[in-house]
C-alpha atoms as a printed R data frame, in Angstrom:
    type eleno elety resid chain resno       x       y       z
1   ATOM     1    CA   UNK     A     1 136.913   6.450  73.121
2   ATOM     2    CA   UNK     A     2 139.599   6.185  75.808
3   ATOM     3    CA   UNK     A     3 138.459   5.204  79.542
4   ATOM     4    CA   UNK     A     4 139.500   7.154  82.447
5   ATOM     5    CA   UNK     A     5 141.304   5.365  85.187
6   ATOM     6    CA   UNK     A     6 139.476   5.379  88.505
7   ATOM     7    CA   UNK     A     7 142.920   5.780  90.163
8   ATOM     8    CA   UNK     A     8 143.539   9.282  87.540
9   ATOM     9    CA   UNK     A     9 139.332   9.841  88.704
10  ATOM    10    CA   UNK     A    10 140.410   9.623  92.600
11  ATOM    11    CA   UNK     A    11 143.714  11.794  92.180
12  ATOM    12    CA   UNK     A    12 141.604  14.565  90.668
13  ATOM    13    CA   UNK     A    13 138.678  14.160  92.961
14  ATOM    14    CA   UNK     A    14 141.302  14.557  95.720
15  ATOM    15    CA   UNK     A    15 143.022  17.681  94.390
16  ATOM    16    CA   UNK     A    16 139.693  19.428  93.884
17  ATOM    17    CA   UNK     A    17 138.260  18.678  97.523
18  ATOM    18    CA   UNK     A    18 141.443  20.249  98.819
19  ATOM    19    CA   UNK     A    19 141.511  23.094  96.554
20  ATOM    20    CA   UNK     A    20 137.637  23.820  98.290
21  ATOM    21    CA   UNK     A    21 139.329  23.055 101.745
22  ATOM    22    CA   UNK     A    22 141.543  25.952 100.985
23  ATOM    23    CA   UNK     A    23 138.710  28.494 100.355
24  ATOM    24    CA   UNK     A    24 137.596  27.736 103.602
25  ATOM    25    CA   UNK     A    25 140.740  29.070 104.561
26  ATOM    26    CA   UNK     A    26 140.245  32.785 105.481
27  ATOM    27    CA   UNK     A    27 143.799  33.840 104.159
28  ATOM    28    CA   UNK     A    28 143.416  32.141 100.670
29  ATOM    29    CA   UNK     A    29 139.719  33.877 100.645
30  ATOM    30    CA   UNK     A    30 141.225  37.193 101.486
31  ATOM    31    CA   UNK     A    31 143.542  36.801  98.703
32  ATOM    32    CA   UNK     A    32 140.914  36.137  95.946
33  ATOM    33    CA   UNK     A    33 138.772  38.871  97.158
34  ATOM    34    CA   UNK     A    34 141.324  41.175  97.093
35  ATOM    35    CA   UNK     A    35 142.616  40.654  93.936
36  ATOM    36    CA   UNK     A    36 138.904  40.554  92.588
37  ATOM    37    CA   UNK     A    37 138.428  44.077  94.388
38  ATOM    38    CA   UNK     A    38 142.106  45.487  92.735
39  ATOM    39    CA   UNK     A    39 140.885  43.929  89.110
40  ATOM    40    CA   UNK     A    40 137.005  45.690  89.203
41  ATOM    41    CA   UNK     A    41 138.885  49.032  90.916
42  ATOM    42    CA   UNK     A    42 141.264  48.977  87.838
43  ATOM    43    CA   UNK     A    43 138.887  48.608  85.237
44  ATOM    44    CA   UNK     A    44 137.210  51.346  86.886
45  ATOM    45    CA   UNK     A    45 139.660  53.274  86.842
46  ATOM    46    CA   UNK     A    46 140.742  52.442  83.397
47  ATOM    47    CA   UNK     A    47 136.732  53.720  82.283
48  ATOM    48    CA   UNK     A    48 137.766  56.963  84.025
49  ATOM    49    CA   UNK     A    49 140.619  58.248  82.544
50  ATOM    50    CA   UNK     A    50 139.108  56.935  79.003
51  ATOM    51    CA   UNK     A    51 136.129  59.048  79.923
52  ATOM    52    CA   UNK     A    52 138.541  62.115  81.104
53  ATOM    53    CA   UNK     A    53 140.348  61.777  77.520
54  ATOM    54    CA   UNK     A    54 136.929  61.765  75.779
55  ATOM    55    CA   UNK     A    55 136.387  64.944  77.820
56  ATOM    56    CA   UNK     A    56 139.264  66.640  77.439
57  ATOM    57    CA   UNK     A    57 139.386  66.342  73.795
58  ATOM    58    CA   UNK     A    58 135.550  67.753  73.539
59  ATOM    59    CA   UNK     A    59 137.246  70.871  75.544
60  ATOM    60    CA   UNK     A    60 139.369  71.480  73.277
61  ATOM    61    CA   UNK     A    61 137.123  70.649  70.575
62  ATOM    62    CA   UNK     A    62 134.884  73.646  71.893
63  ATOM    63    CA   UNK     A    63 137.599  75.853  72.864
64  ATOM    64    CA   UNK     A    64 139.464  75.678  69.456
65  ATOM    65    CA   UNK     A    65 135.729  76.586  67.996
66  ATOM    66    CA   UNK     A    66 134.801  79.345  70.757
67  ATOM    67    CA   UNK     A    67 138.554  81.095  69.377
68  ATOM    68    CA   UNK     A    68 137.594  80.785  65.718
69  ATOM    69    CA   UNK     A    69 133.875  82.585  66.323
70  ATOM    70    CA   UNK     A    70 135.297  85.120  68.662
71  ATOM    71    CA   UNK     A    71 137.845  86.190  65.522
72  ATOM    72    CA   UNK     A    72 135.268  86.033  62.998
73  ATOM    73    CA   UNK     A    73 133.458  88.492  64.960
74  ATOM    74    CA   UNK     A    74 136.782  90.525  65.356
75  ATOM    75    CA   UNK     A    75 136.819  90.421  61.446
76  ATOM    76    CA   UNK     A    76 133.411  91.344  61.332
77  ATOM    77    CA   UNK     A    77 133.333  94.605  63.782
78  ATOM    78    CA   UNK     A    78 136.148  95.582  61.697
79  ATOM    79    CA   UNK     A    79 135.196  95.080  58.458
80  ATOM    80    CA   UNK     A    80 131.885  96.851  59.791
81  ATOM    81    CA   UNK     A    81 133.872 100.207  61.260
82  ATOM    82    CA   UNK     A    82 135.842  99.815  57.511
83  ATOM    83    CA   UNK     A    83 131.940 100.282  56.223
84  ATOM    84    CA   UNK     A    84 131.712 103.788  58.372
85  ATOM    85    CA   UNK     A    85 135.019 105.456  56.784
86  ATOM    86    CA   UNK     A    86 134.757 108.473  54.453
87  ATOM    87    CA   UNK     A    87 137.457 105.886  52.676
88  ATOM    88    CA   UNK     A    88 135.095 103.183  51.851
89  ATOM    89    CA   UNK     A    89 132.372 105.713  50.698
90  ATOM    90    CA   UNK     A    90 134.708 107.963  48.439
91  ATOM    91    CA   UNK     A    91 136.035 104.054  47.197
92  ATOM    92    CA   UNK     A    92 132.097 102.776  46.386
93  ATOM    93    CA   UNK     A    93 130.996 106.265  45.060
94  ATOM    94    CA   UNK     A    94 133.904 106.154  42.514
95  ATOM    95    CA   UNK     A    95 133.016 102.447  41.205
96  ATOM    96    CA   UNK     A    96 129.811 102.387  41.614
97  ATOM    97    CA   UNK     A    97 128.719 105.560  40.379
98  ATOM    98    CA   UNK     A    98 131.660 107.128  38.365
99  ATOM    99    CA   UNK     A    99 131.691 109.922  40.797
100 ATOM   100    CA   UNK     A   100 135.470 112.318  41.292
101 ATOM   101    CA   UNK     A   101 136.412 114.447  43.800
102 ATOM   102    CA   UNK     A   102 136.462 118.177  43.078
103 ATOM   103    CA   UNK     A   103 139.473 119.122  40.081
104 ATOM   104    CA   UNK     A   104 140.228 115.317  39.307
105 ATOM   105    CA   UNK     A   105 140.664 114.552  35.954
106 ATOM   106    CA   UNK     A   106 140.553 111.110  34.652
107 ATOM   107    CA   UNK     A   107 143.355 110.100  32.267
108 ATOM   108    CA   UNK     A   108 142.806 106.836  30.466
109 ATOM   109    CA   UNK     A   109 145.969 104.917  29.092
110 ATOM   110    CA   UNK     A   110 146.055 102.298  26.264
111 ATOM   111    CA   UNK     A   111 147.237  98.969  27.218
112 ATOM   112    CA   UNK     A   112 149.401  98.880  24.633
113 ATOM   113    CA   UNK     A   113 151.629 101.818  26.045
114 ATOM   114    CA   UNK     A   114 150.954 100.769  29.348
115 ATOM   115    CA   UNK     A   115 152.346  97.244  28.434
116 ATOM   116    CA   UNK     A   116 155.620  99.221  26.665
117 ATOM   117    CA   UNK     A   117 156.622 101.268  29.152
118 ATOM   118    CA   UNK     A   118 156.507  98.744  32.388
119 ATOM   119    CA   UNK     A   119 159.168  96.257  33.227
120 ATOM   120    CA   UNK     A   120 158.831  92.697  33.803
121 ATOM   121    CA   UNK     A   121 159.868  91.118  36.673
122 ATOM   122    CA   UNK     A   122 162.174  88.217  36.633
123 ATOM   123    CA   UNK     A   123 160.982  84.818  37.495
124 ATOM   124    CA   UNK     A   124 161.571  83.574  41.349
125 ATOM   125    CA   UNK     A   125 164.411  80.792  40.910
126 ATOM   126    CA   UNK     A   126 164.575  77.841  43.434
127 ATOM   127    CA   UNK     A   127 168.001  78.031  44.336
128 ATOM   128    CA   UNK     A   128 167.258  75.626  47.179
129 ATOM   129    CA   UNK     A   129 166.496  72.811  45.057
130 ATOM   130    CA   UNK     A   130 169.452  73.406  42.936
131 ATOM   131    CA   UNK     A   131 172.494  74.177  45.654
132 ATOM   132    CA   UNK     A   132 170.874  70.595  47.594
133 ATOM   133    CA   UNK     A   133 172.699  67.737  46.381
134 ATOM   134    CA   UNK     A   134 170.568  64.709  46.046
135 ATOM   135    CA   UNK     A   135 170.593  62.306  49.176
136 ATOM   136    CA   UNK     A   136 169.936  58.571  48.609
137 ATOM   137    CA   UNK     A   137 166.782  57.103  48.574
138 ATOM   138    CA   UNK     A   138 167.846  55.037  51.900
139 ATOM   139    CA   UNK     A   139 169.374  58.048  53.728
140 ATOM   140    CA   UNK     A   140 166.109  60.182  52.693
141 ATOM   141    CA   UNK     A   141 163.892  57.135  54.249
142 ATOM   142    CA   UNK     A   142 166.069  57.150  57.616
143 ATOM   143    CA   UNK     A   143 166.116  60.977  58.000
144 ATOM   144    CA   UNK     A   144 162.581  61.079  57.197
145 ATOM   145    CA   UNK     A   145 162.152  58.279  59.939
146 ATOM   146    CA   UNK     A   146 164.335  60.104  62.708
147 ATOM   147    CA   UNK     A   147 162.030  63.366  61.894
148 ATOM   148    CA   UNK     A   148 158.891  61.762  62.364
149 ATOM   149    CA   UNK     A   149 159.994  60.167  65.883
150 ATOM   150    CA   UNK     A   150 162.318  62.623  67.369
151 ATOM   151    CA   UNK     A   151 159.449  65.169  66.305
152 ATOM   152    CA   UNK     A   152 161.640  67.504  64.032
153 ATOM   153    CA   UNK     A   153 160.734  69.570  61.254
């Protein structure tokens, strides 16, 4: 265990009686007050604008939902006046109940002649993946990089 010098005890006795000497001082005191006042007014203010985010975000939140009801119920009126045509009735009353207008006749066709006598459509090509020629893997990584930063698609 090492000792402490009396002379190291005094020197730091000293230095601590005039650091209290100094907060007698009213300038010093001012100081420390104030910067105690600026530190609890910034964490206030820090609680604030975290609250106003939290806020915000709930806003939107219960705006983005508000939009998505109000369209649903678009969808529904509509789909509801659909339910009132002569359309929709003539539609069910021909599936449901096998029901023709007046001088229809119903012609049925085989699927074999209806498979003969229809075209088929060529398959959709990617030409874009084809006409591309390949990047390197680096220069792929760095454009990907500058997209996600510079916010391009």
């Amino acid at each position: 265990m090492k000792l402490v010098s009396p002379q190291f005890l005094r020197t730091s006795f000293a230095k601590i009686v005039a650091y209290i000497k100094e907060l007698h001082d009213v300038r010093v005191l001012g100081v420390h007050v104030f910067v105690v006042v600026a530190l609890l007014v910034t964490w206030s203010g820090v609680g604030v604008i975290q609250d106003n985010y939290q806020l915000q975000k709930k806003i939107s939140r219960l705006r983005q939902e508000t939009e998505l009801q109000n369209l649903e119920n678009d969808t529904l009126r509509l789909r509801n006046q659909y339910f009132e045509t002569d359309q929709y009735l003539e539609l069910t009353a021909r599936r449901q109940f096998g029901l023709a207008a007046p001088g229809e006749k119903l012609l049925l066709v085989p699927e074999s002649v209806a498979l003969a006598n229809s075209v088929e459509l060529p398959k959709a090509q990617n030409t874009d993946e084809k006409t591309k020629p390949q990047k390197p893997k680096y220069q792929q990584n760095f454009e990907a990089w500058m997209q996600f930063l510079f916010r391009r698609s």
